[in-house]
Biopython code that builds the backbone (N, CA, C, O; Angstrom):
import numpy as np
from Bio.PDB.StructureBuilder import StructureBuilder

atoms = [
    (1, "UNK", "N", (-5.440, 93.859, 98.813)),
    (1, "UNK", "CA", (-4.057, 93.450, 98.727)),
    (1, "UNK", "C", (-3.146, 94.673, 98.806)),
    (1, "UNK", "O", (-3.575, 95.826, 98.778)),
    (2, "UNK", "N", (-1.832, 94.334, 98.908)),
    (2, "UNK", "CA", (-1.264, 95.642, 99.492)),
    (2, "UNK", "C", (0.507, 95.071, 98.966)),
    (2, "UNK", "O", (0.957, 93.925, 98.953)),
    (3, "UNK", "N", (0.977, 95.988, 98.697)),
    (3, "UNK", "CA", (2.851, 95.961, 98.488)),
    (3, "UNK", "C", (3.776, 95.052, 99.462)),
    (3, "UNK", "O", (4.841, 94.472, 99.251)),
    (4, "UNK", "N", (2.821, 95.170, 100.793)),
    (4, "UNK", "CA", (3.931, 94.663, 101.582)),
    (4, "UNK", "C", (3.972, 92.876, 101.699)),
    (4, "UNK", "O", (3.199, 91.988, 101.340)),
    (5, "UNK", "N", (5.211, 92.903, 102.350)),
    (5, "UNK", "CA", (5.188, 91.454, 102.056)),
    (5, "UNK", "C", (5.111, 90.922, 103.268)),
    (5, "UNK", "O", (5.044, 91.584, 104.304)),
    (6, "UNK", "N", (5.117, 89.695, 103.196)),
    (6, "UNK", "CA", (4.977, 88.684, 104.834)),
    (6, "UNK", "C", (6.173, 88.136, 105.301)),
    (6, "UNK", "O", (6.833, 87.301, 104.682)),
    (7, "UNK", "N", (6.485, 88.662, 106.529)),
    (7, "UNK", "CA", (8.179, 88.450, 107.109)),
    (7, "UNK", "C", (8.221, 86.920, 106.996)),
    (7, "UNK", "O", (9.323, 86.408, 106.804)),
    (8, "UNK", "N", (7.146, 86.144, 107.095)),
    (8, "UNK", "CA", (7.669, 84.558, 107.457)),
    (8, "UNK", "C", (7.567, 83.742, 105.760)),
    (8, "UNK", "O", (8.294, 82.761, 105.609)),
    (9, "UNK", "N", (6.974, 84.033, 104.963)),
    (9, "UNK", "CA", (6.861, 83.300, 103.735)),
    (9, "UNK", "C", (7.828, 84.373, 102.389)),
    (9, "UNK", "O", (8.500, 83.931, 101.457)),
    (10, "UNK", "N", (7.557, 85.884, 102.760)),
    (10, "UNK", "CA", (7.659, 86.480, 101.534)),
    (10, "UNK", "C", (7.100, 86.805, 100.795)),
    (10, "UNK", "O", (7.400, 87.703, 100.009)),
    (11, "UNK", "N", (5.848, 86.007, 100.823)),
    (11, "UNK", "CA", (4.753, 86.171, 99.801)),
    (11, "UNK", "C", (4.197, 88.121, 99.546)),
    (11, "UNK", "O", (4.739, 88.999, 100.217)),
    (12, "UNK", "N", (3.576, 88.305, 98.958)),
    (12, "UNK", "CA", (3.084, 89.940, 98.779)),
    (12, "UNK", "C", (1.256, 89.834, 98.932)),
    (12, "UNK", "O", (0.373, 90.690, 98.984)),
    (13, "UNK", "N", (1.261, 88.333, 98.970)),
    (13, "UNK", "CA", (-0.634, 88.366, 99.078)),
    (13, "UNK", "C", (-1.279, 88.694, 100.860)),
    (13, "UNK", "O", (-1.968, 88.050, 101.650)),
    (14, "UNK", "N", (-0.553, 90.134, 100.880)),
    (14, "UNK", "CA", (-1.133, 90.452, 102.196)),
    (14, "UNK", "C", (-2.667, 91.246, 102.572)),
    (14, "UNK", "O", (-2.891, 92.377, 102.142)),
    (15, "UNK", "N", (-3.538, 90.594, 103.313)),
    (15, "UNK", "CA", (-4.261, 91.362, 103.554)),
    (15, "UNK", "C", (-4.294, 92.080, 105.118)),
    (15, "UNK", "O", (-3.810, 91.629, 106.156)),
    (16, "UNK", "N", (-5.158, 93.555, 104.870)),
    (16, "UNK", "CA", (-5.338, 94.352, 106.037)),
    (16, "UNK", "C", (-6.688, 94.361, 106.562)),
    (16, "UNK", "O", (-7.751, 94.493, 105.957)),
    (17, "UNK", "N", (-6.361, 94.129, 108.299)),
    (17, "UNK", "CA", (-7.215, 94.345, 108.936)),
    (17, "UNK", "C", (-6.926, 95.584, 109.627)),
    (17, "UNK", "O", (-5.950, 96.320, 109.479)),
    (18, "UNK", "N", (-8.111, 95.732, 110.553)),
    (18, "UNK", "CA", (-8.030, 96.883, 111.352)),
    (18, "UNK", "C", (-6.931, 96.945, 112.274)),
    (18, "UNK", "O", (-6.716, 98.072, 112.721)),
    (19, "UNK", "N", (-6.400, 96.291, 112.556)),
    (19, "UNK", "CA", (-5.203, 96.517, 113.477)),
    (19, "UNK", "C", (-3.970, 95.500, 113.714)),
    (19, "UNK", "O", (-3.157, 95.438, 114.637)),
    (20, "UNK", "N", (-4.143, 94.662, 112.448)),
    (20, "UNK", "CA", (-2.913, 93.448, 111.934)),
    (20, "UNK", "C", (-3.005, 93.558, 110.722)),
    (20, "UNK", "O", (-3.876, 94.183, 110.117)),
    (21, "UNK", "N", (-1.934, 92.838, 110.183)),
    (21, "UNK", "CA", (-1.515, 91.997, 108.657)),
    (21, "UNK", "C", (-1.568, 90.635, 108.869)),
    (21, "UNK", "O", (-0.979, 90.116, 109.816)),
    (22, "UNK", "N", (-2.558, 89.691, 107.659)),
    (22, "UNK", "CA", (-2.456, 88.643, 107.857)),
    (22, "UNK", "C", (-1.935, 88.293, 106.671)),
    (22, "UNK", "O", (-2.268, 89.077, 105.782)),
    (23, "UNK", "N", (-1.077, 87.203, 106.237)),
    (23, "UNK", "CA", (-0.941, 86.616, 104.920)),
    (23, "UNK", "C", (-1.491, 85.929, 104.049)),
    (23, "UNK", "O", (-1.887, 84.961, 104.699)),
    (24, "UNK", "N", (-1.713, 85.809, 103.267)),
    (24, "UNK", "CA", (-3.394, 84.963, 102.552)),
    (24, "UNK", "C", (-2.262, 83.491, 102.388)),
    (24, "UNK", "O", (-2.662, 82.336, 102.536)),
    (25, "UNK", "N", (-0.944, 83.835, 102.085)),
    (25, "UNK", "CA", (-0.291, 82.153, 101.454)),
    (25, "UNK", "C", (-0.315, 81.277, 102.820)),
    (25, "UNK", "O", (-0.774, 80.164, 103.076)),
    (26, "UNK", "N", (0.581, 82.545, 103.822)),
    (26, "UNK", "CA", (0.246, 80.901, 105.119)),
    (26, "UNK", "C", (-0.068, 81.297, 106.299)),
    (26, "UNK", "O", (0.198, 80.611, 107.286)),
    (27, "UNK", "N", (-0.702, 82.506, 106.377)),
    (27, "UNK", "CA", (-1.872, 82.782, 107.555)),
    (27, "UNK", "C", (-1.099, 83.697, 108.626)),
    (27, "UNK", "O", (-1.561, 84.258, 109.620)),
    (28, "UNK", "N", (0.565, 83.675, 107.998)),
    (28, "UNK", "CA", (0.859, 84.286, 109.354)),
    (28, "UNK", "C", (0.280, 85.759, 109.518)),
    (28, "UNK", "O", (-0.061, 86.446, 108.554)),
    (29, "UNK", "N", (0.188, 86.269, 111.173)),
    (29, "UNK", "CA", (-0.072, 87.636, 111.468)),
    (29, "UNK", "C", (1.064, 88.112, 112.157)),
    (29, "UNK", "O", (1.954, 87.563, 112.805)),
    (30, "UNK", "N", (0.708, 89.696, 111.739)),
    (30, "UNK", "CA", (1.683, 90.414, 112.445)),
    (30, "UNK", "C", (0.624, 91.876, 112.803)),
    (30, "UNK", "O", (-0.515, 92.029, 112.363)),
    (31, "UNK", "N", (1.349, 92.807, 113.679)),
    (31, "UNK", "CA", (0.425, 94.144, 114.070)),
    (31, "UNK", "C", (1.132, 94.813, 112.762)),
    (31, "UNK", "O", (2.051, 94.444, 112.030)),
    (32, "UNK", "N", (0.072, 96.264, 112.805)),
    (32, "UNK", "CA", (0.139, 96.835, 111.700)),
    (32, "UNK", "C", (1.180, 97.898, 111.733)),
    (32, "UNK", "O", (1.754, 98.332, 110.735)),
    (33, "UNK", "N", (1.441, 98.406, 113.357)),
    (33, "UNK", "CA", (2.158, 99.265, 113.133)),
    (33, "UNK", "C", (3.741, 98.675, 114.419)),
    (33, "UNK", "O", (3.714, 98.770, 115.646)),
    (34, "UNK", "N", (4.730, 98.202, 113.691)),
    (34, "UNK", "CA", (5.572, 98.023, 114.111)),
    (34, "UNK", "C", (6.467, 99.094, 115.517)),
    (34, "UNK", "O", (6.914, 100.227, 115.335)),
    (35, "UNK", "N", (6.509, 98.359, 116.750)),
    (35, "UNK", "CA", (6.598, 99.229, 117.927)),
    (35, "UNK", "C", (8.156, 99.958, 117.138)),
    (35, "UNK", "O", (8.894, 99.370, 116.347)),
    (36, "UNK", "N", (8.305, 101.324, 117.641)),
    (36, "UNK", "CA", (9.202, 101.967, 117.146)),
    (36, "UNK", "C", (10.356, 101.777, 118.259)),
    (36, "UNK", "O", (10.222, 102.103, 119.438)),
    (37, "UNK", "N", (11.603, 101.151, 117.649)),
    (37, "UNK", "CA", (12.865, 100.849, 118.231)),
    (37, "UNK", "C", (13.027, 101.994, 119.238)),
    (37, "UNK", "O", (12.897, 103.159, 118.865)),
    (38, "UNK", "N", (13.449, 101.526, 121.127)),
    (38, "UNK", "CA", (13.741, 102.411, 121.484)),
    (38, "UNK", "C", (15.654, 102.396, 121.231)),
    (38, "UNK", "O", (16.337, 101.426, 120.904)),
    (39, "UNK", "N", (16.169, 103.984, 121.553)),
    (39, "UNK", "CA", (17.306, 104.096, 121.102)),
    (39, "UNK", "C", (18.125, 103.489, 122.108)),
    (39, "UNK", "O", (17.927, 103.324, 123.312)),
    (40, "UNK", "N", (19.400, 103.095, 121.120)),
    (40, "UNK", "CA", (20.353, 102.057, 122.346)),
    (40, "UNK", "C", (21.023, 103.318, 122.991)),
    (40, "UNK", "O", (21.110, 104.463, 122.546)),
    (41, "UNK", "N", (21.624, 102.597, 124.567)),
    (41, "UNK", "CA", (22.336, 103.272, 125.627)),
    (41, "UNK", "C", (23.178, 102.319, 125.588)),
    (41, "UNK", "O", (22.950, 101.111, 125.658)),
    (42, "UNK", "N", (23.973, 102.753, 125.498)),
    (42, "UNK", "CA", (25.896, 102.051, 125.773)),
    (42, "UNK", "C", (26.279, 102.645, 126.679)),
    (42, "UNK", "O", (26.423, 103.867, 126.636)),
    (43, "UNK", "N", (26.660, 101.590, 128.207)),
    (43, "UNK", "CA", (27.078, 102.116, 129.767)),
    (43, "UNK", "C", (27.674, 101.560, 129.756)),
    (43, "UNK", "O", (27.576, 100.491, 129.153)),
    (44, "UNK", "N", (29.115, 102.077, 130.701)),
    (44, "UNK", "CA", (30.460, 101.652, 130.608)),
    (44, "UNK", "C", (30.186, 100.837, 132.005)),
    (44, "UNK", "O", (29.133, 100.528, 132.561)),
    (45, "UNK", "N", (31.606, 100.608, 132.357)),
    (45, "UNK", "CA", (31.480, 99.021, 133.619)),
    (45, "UNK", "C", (30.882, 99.775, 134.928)),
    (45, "UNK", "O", (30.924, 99.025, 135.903)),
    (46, "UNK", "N", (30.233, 101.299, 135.271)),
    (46, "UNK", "CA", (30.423, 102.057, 135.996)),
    (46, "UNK", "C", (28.586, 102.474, 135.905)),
    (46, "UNK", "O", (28.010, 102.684, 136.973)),
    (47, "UNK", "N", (28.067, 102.530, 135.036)),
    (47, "UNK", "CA", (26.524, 102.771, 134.775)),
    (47, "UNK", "C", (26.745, 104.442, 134.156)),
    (47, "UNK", "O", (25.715, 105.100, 134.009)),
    (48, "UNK", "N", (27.772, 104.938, 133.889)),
    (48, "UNK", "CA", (27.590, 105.943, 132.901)),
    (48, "UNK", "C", (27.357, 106.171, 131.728)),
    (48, "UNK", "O", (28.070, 105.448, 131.032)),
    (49, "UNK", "N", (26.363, 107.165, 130.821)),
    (49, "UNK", "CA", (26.690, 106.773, 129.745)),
    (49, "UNK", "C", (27.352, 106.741, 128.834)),
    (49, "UNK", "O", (28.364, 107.208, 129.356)),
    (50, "UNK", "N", (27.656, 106.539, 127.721)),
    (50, "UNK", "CA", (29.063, 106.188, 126.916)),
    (50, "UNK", "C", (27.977, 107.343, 125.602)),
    (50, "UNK", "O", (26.987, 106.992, 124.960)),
    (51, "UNK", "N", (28.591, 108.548, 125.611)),
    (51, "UNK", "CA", (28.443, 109.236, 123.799)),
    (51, "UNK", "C", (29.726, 109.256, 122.780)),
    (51, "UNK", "O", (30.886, 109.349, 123.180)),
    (52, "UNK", "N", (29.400, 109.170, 121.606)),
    (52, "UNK", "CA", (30.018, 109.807, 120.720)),
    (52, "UNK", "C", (31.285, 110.431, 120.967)),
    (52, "UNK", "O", (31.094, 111.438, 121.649)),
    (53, "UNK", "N", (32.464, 110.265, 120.709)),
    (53, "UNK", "CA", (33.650, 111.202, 121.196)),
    (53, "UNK", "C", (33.859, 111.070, 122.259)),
    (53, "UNK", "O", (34.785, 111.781, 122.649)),
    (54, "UNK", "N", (33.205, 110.162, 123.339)),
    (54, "UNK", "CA", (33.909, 110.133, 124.546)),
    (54, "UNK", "C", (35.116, 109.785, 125.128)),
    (54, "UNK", "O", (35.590, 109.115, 124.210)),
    (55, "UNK", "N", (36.114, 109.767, 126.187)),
    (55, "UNK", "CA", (37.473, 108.704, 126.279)),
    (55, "UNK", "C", (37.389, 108.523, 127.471)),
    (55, "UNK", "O", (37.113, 109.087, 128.529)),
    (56, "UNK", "N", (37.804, 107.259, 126.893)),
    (56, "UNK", "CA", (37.272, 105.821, 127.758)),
    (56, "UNK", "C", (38.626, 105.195, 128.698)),
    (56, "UNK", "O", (39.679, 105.261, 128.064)),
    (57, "UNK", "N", (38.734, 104.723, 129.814)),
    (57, "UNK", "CA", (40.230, 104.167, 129.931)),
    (57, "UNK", "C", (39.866, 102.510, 130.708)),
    (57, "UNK", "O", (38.778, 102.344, 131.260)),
    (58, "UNK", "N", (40.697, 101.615, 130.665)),
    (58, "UNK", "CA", (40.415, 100.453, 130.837)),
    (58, "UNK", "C", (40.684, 100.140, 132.512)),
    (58, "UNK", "O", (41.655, 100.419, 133.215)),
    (59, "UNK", "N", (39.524, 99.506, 132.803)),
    (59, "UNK", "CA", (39.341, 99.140, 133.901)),
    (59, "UNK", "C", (40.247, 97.370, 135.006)),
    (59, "UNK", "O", (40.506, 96.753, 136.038)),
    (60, "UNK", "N", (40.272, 97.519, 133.751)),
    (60, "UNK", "CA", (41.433, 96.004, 134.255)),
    (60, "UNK", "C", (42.623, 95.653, 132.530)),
    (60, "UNK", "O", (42.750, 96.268, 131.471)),
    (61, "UNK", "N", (43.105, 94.663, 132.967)),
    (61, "UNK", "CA", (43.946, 94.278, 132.059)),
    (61, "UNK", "C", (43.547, 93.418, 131.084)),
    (61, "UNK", "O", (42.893, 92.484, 131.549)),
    (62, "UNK", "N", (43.713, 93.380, 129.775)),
    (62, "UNK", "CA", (42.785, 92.694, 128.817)),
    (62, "UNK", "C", (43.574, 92.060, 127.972)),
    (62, "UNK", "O", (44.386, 92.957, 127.746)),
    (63, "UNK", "N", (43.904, 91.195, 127.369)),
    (63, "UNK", "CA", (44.896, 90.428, 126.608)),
    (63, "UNK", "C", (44.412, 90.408, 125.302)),
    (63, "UNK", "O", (43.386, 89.762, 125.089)),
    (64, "UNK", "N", (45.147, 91.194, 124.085)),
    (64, "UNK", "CA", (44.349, 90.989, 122.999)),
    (64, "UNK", "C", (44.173, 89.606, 122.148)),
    (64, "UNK", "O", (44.971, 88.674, 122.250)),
    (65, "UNK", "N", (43.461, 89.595, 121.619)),
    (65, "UNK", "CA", (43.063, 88.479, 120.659)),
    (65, "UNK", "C", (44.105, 87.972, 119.761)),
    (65, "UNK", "O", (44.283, 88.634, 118.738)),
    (66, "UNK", "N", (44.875, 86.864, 119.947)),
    (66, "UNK", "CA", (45.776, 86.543, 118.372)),
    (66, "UNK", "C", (47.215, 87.735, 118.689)),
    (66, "UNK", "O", (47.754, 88.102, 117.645)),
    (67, "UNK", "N", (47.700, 88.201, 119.735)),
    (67, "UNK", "CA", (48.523, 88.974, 119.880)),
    (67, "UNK", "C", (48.921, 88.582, 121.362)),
    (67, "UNK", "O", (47.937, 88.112, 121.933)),
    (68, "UNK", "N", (50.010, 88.620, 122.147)),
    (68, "UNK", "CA", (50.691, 88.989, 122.698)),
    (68, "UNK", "C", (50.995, 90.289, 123.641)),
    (68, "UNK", "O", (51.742, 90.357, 124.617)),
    (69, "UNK", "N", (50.148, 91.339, 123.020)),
    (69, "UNK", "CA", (50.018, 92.784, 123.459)),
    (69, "UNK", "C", (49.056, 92.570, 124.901)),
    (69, "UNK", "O", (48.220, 91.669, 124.832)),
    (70, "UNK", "N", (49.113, 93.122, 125.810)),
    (70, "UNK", "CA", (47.858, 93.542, 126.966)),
    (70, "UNK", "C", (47.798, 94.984, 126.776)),
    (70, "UNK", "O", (48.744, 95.690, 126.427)),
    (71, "UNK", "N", (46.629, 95.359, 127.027)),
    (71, "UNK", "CA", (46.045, 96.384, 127.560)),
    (71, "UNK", "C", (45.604, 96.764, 128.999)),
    (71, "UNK", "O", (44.533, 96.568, 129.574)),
    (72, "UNK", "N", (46.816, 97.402, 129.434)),
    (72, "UNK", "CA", (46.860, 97.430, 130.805)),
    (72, "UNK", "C", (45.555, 98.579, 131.464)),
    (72, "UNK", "O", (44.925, 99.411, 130.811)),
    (73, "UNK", "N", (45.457, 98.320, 132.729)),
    (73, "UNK", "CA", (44.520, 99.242, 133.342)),
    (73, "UNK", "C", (44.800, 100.441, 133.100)),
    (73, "UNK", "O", (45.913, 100.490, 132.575)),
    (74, "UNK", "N", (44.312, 101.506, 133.230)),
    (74, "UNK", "CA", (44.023, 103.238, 133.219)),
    (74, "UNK", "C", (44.608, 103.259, 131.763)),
    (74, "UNK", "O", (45.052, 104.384, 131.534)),
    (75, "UNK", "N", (44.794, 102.234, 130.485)),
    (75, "UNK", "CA", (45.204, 102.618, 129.426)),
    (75, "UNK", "C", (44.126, 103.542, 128.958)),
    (75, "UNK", "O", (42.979, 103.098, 129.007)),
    (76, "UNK", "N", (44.338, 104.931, 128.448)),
    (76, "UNK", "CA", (43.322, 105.923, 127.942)),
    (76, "UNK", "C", (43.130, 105.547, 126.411)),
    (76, "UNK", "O", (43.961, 104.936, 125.739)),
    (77, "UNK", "N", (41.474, 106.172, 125.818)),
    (77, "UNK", "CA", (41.552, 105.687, 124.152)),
    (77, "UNK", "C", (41.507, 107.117, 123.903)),
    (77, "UNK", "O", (41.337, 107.982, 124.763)),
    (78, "UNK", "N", (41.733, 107.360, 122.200)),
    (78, "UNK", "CA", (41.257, 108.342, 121.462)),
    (78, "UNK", "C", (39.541, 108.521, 121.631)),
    (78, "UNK", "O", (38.861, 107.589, 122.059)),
    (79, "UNK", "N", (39.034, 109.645, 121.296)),
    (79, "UNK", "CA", (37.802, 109.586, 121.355)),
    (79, "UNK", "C", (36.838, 108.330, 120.589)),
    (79, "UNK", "O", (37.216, 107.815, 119.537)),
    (80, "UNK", "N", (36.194, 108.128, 120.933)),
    (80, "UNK", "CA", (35.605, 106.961, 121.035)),
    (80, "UNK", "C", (34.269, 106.988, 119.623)),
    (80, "UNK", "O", (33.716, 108.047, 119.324)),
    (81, "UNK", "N", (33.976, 105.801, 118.988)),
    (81, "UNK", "CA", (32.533, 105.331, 118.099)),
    (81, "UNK", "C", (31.949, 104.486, 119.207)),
    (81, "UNK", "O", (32.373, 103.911, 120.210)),
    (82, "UNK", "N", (30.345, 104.726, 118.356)),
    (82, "UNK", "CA", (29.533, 103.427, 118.972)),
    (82, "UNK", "C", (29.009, 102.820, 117.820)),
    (82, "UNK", "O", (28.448, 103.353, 116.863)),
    (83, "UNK", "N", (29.285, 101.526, 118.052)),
    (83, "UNK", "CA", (29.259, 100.458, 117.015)),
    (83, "UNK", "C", (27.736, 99.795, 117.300)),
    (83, "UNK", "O", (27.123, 100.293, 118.244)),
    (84, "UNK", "N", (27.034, 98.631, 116.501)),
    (84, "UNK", "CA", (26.609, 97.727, 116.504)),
    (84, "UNK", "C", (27.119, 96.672, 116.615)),
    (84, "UNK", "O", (28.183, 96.454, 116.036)),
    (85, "UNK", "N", (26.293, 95.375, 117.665)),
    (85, "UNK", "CA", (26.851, 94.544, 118.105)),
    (85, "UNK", "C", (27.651, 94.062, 119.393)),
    (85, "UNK", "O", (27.882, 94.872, 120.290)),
    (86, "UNK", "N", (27.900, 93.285, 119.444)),
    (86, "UNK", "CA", (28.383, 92.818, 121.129)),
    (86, "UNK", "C", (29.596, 93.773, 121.656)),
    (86, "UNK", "O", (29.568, 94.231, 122.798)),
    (87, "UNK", "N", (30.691, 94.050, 120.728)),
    (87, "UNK", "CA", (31.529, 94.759, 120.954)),
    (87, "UNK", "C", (31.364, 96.404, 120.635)),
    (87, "UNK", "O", (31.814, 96.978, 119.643)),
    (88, "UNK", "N", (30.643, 96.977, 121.675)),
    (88, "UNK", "CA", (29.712, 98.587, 121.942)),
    (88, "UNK", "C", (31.128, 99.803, 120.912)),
    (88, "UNK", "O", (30.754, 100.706, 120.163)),
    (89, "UNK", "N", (32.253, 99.560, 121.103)),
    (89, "UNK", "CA", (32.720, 100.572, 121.149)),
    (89, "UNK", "C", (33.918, 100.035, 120.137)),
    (89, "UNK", "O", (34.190, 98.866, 119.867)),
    (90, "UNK", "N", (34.638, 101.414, 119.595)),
    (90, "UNK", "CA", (35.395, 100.950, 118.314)),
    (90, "UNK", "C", (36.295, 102.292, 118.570)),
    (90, "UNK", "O", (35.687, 103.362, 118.557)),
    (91, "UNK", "N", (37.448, 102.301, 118.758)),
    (91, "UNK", "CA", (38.534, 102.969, 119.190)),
    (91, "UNK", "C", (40.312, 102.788, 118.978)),
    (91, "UNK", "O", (40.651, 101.644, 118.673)),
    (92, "UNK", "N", (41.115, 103.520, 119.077)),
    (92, "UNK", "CA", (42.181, 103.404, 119.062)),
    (92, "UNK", "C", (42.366, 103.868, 120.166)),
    (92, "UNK", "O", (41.794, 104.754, 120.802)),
    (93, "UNK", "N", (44.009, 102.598, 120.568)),
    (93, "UNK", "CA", (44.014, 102.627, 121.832)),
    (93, "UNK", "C", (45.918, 102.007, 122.111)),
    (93, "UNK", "O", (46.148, 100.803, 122.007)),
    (94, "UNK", "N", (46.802, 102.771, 122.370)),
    (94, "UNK", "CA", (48.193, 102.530, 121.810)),
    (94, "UNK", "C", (48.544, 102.177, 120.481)),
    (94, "UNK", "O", (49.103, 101.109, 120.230)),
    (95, "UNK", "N", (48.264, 102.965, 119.670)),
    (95, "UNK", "CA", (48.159, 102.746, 118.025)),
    (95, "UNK", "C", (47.497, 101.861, 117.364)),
    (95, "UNK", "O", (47.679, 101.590, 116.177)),
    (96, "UNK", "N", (46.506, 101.248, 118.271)),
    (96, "UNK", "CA", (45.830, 99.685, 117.454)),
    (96, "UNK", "C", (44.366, 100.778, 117.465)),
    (96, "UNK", "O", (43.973, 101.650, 118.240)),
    (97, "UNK", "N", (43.786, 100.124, 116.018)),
    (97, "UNK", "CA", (42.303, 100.378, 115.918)),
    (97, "UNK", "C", (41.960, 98.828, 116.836)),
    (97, "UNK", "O", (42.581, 97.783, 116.643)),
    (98, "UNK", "N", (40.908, 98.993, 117.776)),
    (98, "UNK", "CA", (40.292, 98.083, 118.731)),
    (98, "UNK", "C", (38.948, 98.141, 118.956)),
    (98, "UNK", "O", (38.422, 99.243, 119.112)),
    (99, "UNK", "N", (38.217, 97.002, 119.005)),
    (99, "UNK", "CA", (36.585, 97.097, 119.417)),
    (99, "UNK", "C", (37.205, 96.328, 120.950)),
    (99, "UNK", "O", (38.119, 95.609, 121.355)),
    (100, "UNK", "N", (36.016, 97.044, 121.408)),
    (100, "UNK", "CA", (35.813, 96.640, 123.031)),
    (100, "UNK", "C", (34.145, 96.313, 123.513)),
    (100, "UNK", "O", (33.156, 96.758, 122.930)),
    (101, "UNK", "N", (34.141, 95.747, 124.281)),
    (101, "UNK", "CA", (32.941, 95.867, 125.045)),
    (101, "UNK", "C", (32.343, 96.653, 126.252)),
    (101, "UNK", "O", (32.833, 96.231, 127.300)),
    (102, "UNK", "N", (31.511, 97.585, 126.433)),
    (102, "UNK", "CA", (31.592, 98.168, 127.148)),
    (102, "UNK", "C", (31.655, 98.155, 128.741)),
    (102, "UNK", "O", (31.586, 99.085, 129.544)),
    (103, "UNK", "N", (31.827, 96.633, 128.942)),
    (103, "UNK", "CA", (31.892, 96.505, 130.838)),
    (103, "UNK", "C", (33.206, 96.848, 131.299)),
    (103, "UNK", "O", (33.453, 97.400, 132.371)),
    (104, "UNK", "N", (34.259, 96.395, 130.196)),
    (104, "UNK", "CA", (35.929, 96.687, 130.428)),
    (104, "UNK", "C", (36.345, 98.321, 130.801)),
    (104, "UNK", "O", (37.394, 98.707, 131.315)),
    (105, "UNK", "N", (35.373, 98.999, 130.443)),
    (105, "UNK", "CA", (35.923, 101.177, 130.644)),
    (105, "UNK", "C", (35.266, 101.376, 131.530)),
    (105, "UNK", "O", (34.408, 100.727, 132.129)),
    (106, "UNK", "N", (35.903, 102.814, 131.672)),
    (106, "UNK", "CA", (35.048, 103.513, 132.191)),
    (106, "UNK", "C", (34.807, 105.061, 131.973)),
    (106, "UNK", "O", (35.883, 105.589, 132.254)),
    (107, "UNK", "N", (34.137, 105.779, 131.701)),
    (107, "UNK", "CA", (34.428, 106.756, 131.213)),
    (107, "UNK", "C", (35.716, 108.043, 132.049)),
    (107, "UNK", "O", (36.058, 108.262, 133.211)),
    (108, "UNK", "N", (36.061, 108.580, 130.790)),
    (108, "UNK", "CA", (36.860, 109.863, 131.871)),
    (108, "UNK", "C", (36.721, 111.091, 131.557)),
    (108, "UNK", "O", (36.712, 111.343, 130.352)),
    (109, "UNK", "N", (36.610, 111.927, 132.281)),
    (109, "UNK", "CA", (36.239, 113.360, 132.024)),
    (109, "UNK", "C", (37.245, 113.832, 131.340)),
    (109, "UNK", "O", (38.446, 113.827, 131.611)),
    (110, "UNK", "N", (36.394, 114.448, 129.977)),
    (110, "UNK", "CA", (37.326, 115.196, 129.256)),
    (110, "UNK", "C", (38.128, 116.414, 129.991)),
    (110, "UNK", "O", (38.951, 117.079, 129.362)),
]
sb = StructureBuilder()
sb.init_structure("model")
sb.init_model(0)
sb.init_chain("A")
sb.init_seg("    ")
for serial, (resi, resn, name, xyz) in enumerate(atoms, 1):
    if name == "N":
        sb.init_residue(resn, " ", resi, " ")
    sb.init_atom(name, np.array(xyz, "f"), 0.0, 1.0, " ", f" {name:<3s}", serial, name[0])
structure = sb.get_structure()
C-alpha cells in the first residue's frame, strides 16, 4: 500500500505494480509515471511566438465586452503576461487592463 491516492474514487488503498497503479476499492488503473507536461507556446494570429514582455498590436477591430469601446487595428499594448486559459494574454491596452486571445495580435518588434 502506498500514500497515493486514486484519481477516480480517492480512495488511498493503492497498490503498485511494475509499471501502473491499480486501486484495490474500484480497480481503476493508471501508469506509474505521469507523462511530463510539455511547455505551452502562445502564437499570435501570424505563427510567432508570443514571450513574456512582448508588444503585441491588434490585427483587426474588436468590440469590447459590456462596453461600447473598440479596439481598433494597429492598437499597440504595454508589454504583455501569459495567462492560463482560453484568453492567452493579459495586457493593458488604452488604459484598460484586457485579456485577449492570441489569434487577434500580432507581435511587434520591440
Amino acid at each position: 500500500m502506498s500514500q497515493t491516492a486514486c484519481p477516480m474514487c480517492e480512495m488511498n488503498d493503492v497498490l503498485a505494480h511494475t509499471d501502473h497503479l491499480e486501486c484495490a476499492t474500484c480497480g481503476h488503473e493508471w501508469p506509474k509515471q505521469a507523462a511530463p507536461e510539455a511547455e505551452r507556446v502562445v502564437k499570435d494570429a501570424y505563427g510567432n511566438v508570443l514571450a513574456e514582455g512582448d508588444i503585441v498590436a491588434m490585427i483587426k477591430d474588436l468590440k469590447l465586452g459590456g462596453t461600447s469601446q473598440v479596439l481598433k487595428v494597429g492598437t499597440k499594448s504595454r508589454p504583455i503576461r501569459l495567462v492560463e486559459g482560453d484568453h492567452e494574454i493579459s495586457c493593458r491596452m488604452e488604459g484598460l487592463a484586457i485579456a485577449l486571445k492570441a489569434c487577434f495580435v500580432k507581435k511587434v518588434a520591440n
